[in-house]
C-alpha positions as CSV (number, residue, x, y, z in Angstrom):
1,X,0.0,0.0,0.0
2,X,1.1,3.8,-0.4
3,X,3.0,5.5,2.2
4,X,1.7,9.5,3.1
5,X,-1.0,11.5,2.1
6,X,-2.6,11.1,-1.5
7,X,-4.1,14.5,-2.8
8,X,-7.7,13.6,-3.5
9,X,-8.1,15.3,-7.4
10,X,-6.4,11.9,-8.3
11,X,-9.2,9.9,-7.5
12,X,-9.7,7.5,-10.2
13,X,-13.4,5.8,-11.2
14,X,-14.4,3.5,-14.1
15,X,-18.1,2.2,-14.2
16,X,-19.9,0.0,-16.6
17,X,-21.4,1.0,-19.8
18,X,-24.7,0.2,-21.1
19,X,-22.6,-2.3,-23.3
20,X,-21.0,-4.2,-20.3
21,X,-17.5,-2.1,-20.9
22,X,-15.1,-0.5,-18.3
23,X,-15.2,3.4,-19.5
24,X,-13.3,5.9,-17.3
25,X,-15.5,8.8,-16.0
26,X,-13.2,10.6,-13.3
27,X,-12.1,13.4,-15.8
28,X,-15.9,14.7,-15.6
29,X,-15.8,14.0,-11.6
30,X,-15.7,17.1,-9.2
31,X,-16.6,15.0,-5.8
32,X,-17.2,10.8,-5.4
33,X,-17.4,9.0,-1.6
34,X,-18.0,5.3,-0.6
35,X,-19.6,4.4,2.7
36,X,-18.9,1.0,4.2
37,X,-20.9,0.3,6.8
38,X,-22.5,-2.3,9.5
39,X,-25.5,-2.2,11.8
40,X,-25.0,-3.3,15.0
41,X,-28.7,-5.4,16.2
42,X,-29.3,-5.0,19.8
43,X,-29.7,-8.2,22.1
44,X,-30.4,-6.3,25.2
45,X,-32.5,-7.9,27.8
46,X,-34.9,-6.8,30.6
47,X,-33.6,-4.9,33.2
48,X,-30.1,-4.0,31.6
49,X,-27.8,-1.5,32.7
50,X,-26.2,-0.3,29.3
51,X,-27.8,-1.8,25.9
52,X,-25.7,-5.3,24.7
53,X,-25.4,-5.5,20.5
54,X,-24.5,-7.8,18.5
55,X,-21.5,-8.0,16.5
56,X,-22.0,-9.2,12.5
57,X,-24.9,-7.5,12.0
58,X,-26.3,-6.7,8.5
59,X,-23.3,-4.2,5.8
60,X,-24.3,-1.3,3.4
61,X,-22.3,-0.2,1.1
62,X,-22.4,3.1,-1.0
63,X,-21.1,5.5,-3.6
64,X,-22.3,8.4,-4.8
65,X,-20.5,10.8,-7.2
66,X,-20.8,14.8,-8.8
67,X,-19.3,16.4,-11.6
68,X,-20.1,18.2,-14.6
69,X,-22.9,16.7,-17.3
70,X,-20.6,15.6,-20.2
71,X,-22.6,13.5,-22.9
72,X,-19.8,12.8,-25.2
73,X,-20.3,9.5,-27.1
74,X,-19.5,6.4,-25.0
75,X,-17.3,8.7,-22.5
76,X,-19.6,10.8,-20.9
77,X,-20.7,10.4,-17.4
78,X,-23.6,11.7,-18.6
79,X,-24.0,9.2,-22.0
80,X,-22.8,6.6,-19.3
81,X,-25.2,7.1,-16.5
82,X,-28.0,7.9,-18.7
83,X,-27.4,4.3,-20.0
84,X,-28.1,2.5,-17.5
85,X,-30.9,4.0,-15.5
86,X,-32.2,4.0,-12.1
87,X,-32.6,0.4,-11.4
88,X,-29.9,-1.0,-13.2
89,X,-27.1,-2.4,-12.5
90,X,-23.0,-1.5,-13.2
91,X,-19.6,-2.9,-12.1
92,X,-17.0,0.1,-10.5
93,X,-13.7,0.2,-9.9
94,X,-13.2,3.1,-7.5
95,X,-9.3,4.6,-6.5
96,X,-9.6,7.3,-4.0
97,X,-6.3,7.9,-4.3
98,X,-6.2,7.4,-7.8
99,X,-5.0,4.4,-10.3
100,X,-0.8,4.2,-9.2
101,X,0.4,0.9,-8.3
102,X,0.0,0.4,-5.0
103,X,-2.8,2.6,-4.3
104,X,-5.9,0.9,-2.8
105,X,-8.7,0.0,-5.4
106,X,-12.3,-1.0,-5.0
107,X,-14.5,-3.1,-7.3
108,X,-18.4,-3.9,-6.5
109,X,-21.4,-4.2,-8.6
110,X,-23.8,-1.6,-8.1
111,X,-27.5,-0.7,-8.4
112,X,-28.2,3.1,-10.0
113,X,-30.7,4.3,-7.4
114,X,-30.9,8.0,-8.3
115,X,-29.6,10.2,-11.4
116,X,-29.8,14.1,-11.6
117,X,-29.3,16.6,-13.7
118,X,-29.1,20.7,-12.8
119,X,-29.2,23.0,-15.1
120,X,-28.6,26.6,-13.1
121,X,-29.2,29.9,-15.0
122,X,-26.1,31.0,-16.3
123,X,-24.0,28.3,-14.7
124,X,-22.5,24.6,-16.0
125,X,-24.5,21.8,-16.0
126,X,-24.1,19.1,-13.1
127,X,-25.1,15.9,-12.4
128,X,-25.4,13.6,-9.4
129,X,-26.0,10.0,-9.0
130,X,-26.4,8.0,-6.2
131,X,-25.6,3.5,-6.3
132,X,-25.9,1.0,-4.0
133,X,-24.7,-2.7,-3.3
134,X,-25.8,-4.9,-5.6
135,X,-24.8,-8.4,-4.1
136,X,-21.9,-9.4,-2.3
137,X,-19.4,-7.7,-0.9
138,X,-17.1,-5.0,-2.2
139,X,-13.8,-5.9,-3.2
140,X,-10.9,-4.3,-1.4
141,X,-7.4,-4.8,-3.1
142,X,-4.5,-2.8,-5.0
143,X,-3.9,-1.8,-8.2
């Protein structure tokens, strides 16, 4: 794994295509986050002094991303996104840090749970979109 602190504008994203292919999107990217996270069930009993949960509850996992709408053919985060709707499914492989050997690298298979588009008066066009787990479990490795 990298040693030190990794400037964050070298994130690094590539999701599936409508067609199944790997296209990288992070050039259109201003802002992308993952959430990794666990509940924790409660097993507490009558007349308890401090509640008792229960370790291997139930994971979520997330990613959401933001940038600016770009529908240039097959490249676009917007051509992209727009290809595969809310509902469907994409794979993504996700480097914070960005794509250097070494650098940590995540790969799931996601659900598209919300796309949008904001057009402001006199300002660029952005999008956000918003995925979710699919099945299994993310995949933590290197690249």
């Amino acid at each position: 794994m990298a040693s030190g602190k990794v400037a964050a504008r070298d994130a690094y994203l590539q999701l599936e295509n409508s067609v199944g292919t790997l296209t990288v999107v992070d050039g259109d990217l201003n802002d992308s986050s993952y959430t990794d996270e666990a509940e924790t069930p409660e097993s507490t009993g009558y007349g308890a002094t401090y509640r008792v949960m229960v370790i291997g509850g139930l994971k979520t996992f997330g990613f959401t991303l933001s940038g600016q709408f770009n529908d240039t053919a097959t490249t676009g985060i917007e051509t992209v996104l727009s290809g595969i709707t809310p509902g469907g499914s994409t794979g993504m492989v996700y480097g914070p840090g960005g794509s250097t050997s070494g650098y940590r690298k995540i790969s799931a298979c996601l659900i598209l749970t919300s796309y949008t588009v904001s057009a402001p008066l006199a300002d660029l066009v952005q999008i956000t979109a918003n995925f979710v787990l699919r099945s299994g479990s993310p995949t933590y490795a290197t690249f």
